[in-house]
C-alpha positions as CSV (number, residue, x, y, z in Angstrom):
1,X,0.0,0.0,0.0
2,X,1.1,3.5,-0.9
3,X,-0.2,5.3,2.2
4,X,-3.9,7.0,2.4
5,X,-6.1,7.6,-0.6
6,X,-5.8,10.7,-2.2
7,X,-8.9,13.2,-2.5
8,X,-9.8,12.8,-6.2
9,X,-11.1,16.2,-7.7
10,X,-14.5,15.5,-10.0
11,X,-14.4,16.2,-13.6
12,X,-14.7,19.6,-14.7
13,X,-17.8,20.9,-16.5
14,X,-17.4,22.0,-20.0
15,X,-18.0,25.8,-19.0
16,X,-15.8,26.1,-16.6
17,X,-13.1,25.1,-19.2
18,X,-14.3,26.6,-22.4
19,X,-16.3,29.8,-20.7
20,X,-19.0,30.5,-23.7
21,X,-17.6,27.7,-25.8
22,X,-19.4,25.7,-28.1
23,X,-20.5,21.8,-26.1
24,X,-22.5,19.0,-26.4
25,X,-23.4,17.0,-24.1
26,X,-24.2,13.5,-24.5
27,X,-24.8,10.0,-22.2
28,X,-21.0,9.6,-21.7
29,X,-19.0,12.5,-23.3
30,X,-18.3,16.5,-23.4
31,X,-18.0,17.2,-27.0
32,X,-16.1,20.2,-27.0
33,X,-15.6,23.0,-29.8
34,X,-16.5,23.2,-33.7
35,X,-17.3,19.9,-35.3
36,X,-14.6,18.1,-37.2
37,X,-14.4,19.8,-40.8
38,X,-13.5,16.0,-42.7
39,X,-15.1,12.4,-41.8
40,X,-11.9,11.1,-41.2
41,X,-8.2,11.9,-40.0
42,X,-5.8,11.1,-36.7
43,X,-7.5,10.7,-33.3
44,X,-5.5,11.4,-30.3
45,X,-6.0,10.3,-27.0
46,X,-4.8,10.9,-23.6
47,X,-5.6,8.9,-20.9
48,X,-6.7,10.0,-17.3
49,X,-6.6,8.3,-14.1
50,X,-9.2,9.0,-11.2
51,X,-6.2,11.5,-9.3
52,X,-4.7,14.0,-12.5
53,X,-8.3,13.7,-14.7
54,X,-9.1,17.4,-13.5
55,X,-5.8,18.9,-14.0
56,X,-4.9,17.3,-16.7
57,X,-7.9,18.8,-18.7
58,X,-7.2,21.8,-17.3
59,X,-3.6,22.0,-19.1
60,X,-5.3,20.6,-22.0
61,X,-8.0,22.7,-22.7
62,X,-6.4,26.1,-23.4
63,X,-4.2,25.0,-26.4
64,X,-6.7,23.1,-27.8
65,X,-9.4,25.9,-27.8
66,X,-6.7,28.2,-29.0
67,X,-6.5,25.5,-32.0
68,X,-10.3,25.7,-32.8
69,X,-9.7,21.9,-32.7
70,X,-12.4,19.6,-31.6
71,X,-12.6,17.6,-28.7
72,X,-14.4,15.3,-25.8
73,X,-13.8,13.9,-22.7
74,X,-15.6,11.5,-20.5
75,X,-18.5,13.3,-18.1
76,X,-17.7,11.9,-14.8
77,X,-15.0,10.5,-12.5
78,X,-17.5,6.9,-12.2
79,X,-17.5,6.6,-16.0
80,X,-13.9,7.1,-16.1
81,X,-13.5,4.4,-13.1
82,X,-15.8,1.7,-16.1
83,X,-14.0,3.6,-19.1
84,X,-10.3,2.3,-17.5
85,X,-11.7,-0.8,-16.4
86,X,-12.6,-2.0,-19.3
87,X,-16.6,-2.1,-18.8
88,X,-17.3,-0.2,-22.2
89,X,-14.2,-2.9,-24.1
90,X,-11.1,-3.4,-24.3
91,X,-10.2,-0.9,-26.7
92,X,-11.8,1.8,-25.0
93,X,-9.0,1.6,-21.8
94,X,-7.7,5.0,-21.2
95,X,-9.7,6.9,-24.0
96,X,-10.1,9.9,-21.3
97,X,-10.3,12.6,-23.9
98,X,-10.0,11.8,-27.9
99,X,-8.5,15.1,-30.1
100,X,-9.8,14.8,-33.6
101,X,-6.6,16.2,-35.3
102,X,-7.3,16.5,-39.2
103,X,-4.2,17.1,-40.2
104,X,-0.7,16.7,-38.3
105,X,-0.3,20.6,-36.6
106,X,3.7,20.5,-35.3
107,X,2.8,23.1,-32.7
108,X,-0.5,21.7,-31.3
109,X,1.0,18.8,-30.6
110,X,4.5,20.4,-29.2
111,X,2.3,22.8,-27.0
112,X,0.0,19.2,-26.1
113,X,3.2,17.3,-25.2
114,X,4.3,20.5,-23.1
115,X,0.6,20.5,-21.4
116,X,1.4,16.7,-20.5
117,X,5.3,16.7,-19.3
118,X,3.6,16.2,-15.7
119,X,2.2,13.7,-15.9
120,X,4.7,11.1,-17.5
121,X,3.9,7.5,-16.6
122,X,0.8,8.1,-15.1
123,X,-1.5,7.0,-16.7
124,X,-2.7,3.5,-18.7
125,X,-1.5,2.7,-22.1
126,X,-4.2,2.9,-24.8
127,X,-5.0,-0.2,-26.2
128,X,-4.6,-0.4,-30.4
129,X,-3.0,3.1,-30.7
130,X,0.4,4.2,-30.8
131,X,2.2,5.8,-28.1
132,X,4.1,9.3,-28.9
133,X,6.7,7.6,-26.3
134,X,8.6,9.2,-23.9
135,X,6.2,8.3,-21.0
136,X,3.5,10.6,-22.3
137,X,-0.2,10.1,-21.7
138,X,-0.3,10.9,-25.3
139,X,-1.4,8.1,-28.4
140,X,-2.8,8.1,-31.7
141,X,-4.5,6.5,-35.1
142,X,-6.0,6.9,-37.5
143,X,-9.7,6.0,-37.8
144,X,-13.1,7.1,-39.0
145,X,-14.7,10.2,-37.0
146,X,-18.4,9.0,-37.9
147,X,-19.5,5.5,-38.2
148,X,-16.8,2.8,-38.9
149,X,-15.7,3.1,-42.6
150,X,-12.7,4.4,-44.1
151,X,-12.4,6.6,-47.2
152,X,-9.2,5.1,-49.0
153,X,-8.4,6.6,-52.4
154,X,-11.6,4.9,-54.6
155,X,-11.9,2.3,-52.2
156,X,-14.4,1.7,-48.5
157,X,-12.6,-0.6,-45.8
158,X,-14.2,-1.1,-42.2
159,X,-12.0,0.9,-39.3
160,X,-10.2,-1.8,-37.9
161,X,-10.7,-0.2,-34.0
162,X,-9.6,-3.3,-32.2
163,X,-6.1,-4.7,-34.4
164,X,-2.7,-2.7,-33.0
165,X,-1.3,-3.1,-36.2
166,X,-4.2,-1.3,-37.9
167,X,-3.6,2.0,-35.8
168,X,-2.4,3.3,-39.2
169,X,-4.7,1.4,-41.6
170,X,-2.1,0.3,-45.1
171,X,-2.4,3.0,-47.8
172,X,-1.7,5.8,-44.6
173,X,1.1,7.5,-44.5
174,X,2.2,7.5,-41.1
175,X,2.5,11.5,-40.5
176,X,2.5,11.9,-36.8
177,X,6.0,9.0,-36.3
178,X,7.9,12.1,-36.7
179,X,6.4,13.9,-33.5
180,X,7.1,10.1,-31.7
181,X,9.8,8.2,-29.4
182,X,10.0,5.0,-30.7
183,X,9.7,2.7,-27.2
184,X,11.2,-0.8,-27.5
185,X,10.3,-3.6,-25.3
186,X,12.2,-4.6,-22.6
187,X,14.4,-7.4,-23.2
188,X,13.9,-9.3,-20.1
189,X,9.9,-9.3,-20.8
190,X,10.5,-10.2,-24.5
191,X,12.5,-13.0,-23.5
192,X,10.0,-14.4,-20.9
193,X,6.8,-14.4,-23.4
194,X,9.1,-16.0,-25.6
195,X,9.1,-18.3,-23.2
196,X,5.5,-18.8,-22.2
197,X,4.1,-17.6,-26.4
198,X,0.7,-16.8,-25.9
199,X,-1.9,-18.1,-28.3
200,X,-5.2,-16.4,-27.1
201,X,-6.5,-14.4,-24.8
202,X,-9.1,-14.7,-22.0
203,X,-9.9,-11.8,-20.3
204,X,-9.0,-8.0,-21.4
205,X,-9.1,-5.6,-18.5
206,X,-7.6,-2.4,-17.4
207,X,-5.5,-3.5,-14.4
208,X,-4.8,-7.0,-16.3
209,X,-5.2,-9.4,-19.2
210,X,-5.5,-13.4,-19.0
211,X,-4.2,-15.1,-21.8
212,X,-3.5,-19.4,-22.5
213,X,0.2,-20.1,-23.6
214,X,2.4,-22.5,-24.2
215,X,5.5,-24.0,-21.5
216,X,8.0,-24.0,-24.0
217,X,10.5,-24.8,-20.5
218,X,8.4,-28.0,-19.7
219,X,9.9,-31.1,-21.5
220,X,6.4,-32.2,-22.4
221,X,3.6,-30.4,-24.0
222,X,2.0,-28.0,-21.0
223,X,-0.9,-25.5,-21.6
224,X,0.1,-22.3,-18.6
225,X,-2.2,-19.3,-17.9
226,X,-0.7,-15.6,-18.2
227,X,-1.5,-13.3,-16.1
228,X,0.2,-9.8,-16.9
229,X,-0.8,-6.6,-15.3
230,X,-0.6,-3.9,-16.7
231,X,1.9,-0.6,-15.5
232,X,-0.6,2.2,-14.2
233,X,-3.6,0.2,-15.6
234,X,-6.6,1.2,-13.7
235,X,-5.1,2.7,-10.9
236,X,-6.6,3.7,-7.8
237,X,-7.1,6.5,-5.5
238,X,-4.0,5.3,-3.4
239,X,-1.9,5.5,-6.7
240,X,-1.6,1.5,-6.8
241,X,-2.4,-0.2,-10.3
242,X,-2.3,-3.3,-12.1
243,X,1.3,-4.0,-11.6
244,X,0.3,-3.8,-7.6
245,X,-2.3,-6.4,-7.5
246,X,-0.8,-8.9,-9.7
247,X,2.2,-8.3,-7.3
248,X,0.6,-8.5,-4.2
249,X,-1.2,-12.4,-5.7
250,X,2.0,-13.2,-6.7
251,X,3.2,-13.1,-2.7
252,X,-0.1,-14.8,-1.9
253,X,0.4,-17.5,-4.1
254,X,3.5,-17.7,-2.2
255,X,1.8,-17.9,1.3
256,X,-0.3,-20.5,0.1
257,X,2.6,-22.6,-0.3
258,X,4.2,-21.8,2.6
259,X,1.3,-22.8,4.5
260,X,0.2,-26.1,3.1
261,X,-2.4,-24.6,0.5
262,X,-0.9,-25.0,-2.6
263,X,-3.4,-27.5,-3.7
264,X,-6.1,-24.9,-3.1
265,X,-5.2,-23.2,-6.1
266,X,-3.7,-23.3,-9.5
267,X,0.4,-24.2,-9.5
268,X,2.9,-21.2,-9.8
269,X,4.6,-21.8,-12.5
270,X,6.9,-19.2,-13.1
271,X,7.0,-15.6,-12.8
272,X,8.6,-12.3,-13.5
273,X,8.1,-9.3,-11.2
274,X,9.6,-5.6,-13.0
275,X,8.6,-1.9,-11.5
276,X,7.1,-2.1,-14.7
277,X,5.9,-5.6,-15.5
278,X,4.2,-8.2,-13.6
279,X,3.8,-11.9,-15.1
280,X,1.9,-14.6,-13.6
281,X,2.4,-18.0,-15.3
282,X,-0.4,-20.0,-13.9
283,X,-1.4,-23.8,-14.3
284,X,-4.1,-24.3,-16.9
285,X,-7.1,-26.1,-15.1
286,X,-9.2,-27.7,-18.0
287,X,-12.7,-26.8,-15.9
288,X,-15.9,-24.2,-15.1
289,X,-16.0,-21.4,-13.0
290,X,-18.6,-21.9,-10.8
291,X,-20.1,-18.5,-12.0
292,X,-20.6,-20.6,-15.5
293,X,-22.8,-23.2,-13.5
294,X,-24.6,-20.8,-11.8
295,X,-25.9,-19.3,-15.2
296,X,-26.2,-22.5,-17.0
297,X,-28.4,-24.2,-14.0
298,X,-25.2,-26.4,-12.5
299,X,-24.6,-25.0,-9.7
300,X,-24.9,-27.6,-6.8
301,X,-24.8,-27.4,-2.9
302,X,-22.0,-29.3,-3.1
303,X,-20.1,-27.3,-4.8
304,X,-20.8,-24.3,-2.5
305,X,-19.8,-27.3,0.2
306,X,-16.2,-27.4,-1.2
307,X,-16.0,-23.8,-1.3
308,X,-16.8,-23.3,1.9
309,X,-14.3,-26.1,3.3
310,X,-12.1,-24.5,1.3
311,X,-12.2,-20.7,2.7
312,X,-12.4,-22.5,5.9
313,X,-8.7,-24.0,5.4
314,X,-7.5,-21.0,4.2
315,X,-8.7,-18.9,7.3
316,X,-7.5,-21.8,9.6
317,X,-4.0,-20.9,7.8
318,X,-4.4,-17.5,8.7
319,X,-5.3,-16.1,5.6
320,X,-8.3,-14.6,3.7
321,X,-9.2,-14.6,0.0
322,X,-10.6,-10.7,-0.3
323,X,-12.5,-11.2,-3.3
324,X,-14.3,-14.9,-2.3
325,X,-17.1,-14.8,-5.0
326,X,-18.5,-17.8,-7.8
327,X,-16.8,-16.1,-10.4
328,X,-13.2,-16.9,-8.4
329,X,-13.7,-20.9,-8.1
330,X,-13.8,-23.1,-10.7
331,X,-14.5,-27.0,-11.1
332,X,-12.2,-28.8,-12.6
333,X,-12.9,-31.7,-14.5
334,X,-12.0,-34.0,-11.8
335,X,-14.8,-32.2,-10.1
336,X,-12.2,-30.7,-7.4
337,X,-13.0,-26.9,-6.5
338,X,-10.5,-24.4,-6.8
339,X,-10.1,-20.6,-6.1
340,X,-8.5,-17.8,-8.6
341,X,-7.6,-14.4,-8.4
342,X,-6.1,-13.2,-5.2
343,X,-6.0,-9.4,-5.9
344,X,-7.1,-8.7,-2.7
345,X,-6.3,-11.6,-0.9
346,X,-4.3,-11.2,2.5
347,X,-2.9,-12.6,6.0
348,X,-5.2,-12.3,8.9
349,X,-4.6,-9.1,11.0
350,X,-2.8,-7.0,8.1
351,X,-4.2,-3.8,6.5
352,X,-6.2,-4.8,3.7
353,X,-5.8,-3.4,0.0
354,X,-8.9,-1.2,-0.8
355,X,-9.7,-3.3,-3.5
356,X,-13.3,-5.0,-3.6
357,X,-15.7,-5.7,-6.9
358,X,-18.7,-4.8,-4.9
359,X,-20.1,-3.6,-1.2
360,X,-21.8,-5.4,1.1
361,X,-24.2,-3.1,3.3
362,X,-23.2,-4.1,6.5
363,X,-19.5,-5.3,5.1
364,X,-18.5,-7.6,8.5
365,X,-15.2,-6.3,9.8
366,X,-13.8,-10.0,10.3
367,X,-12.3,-10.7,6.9
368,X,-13.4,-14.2,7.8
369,X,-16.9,-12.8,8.0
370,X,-16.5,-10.6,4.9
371,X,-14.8,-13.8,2.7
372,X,-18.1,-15.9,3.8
373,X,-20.5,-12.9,3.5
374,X,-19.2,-11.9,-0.2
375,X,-19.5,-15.7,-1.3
376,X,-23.1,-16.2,-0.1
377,X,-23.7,-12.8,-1.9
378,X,-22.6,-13.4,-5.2
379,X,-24.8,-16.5,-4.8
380,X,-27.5,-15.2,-4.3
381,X,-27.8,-12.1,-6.2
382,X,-28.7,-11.8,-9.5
383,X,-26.6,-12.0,-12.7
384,X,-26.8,-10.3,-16.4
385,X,-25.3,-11.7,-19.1
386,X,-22.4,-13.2,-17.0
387,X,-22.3,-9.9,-14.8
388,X,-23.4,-8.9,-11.3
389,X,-26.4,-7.1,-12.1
390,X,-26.2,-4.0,-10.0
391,X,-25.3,-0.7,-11.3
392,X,-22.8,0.7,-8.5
393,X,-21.7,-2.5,-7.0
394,X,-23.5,-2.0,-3.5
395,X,-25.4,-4.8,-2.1
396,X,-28.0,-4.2,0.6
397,X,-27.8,-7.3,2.9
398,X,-31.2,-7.3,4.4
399,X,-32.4,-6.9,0.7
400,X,-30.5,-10.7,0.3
401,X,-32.2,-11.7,3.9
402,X,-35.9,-11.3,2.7
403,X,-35.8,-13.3,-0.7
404,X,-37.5,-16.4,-1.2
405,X,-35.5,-19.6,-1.7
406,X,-36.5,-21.2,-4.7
407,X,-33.7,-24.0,-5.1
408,X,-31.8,-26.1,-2.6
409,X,-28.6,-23.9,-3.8
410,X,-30.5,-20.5,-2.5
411,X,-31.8,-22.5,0.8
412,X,-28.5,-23.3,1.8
413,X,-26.9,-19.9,1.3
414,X,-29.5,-18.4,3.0
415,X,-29.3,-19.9,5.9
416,X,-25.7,-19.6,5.8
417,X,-25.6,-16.0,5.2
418,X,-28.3,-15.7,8.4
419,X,-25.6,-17.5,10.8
420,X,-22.9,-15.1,9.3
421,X,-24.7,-12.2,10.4
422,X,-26.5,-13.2,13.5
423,X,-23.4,-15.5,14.6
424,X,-20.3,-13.6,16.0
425,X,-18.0,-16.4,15.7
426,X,-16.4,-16.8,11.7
């Protein structure tokens, strides 16, 4: 942990930024200034994190008015939070403000880069866009500025929004590599992905992605999950990001070891642990999350059984999970349970990370409590296409305490969640 949260400053409204300037407002964005005169040309983007969004449009705003050049930025420090998460896609990561730039203007983007000096590795990388380099919150491509097709000499080709390589569609001349630092991979990382080659991915998400790969140090033919988090991807008001939780599972996986819980969990494989890197080679376990079942009609009491003999060794050990919800077990194919993602996991009397993926009101102050409280939860509330349904990730717990149990898998969390909260003992 890097000390207290920070105060985080809302997003500035359009007229305090642009004065009499012409806006529009829409569900998500501030459009700001004259409408782009051409349907197509460079977009660039500069991301903002939940600490440096108002300042950083503050900088931004005067040179760009100055420019006549149109602009928008996302409306509200809780749609930023979704924007760098991932919840709107992938490719949407760090999008804080998109610059439609129609042609290359050398002194916008000198006086841009100037605006944006601060604020050097800050912020997340955009996904599918090219970086100007030199640690600034600064990327661009070319794409479409209405609807999704490109103009290329005689010919129409779809805007390719969600292929790196396509950043700069063939045919475009590449005219903003001259404003750019070229930035080259780190050896050590290339060498371990070369390593572990990934062949597809799993889950995309601002702090982290999930991808399958191949052992190419086993002797024999071995399937391993990636786990990478990502340098100041989706961070957080205490200033830690996705390189900070993958580290802190990393040590857990540890713990688990070192206490006789290995077996709980996928193998550690391998890792690789940079200030700006974090790597998680994982054991592949051919299996469901228990999330799956839940949606699918296969959820059993007996797997909630295993769970809960499960968080009951790990609390005997002197740990807690953090983040103990369907979503983070999965059923192998030997019918065994085990638990993933330990983001927020921790040892029993330590500060805990302020990380959660939603609120129980009350939230029991024993993480014991909270690990058994969370599970029951996320049992019992209801899901949308494979997603908790609530909009701001708060759960009422007397609102869980009143349903009607319609299945033996409701029953039994429902009475477990009653002897959670009436029961003072974990």
């Amino acid at each position: 942990m890097r000390g207290a949260p920070a105060a985080v400053a809302e997003i500035p409204h359009p007229r305090k930024l642009l004065g009499d300037g012409q806006f529009v407002e829409s569900e998500h964005w501030y459009a700001c200034g004259p409408p782009p005169p051409a349907t197509q040309g460079w977009k660039l983007y500069v991301p903002l994190t939940l600490l440096n969004a108002a300042e950083t449009l503050a900088r931004l705003s005067p040179p760009l008015i100055r420019a006549g050049t149109h602009f928008k930025y996302i409306k509200t420090i809780k749609l930023l939070r979704k924007l760098n998460a991932g919840s709107f896609g992938y490719t949407q990561i760090g999008k804080g403000v998109v610059i439609y730039l129609v042609e290359p203007d050398a002194r916008l983007i000198d006086r841009l880069k100037e605006a944006l000096a601060p604020f050097r590795g800050q912020t997340p990388a955009v996904p599918c866009a090219r970086p100007f380099g030199a640690d600034l919150p600064l990327y661009y491509r070319y794409g479409s500025y209405r609807g999704d097709l490109l103009e290329l000499g005689t010919t129409k080709t779809q805007d390719n929004r969600y292929d790196a390589g396509a950043a700069v569609p063939e045919g475009v001349m590449d005219a903003l590599a001259a404003y750019a630092t070229p930035v080259p991979e780190p050896e050590e990382v290339r060498a371990f992905l070369l390593r572990y080659p990934v062949f597809e991915a799993l889950v995309q998400q601002g702090k982290c992605g999930v991808f399958l790969a191949l052992d190419f140090a086993s002797e024999e033919f071995r399937q391993v999950v990636l786990k990478v988090g990502y340098y100041r991807g989706q961070v957080q008001p205490d200033g830690t990001d996705g390189c900070d939780f993958l580290r802190r599972e990393l040590v857990f996986y540890r713990r688990l070891r070192a206490r006789g819980l290995a077996d709980v969990a996928p193998a550690l494989v391998d890792a690789f642990d940079d200030p700006r890197k974090v790597i998680l080679a994982l054991e592949h376990l051919p299996g469901t999350t228990l999330l799956v079942k839940k949606l699918q009609g296969e959820l059993t009491v007996e797997h909630l059984e295993r769970c809960w003999a499960t968080m009951e060794r790990v609390h005997r050990a002197g740990l807690y999970l953090g983040d103990a919800k369907i979503a983070n077990f999965i059923a192998d194919d030997g019918g065994d349970v085990h638990v993933l993602d330990f983001e927020a996991a921790g040892v029993l009397g330590e500060e805990p990370p302020a990380i959660r993926t939603f609120f129980l009101h009350p939230e029991p102050e024993d993480p014991r409590r909270a690990d058994q409280a969370h599970f029951l939860a996320s049992v019992l509330y209801p899901y949308e296409s494979g997603r908790y349904s609530w909009e701001d990730r708060h759960v009422d717990v007397q609102d869980l305490l009143a349903l009607e149990p319609d299945t033996a898998v409701a029953d039994w969390s429902l009475q477990k969640l009653r002897a959670v909260f009436l029961d003072a003992s974990p």
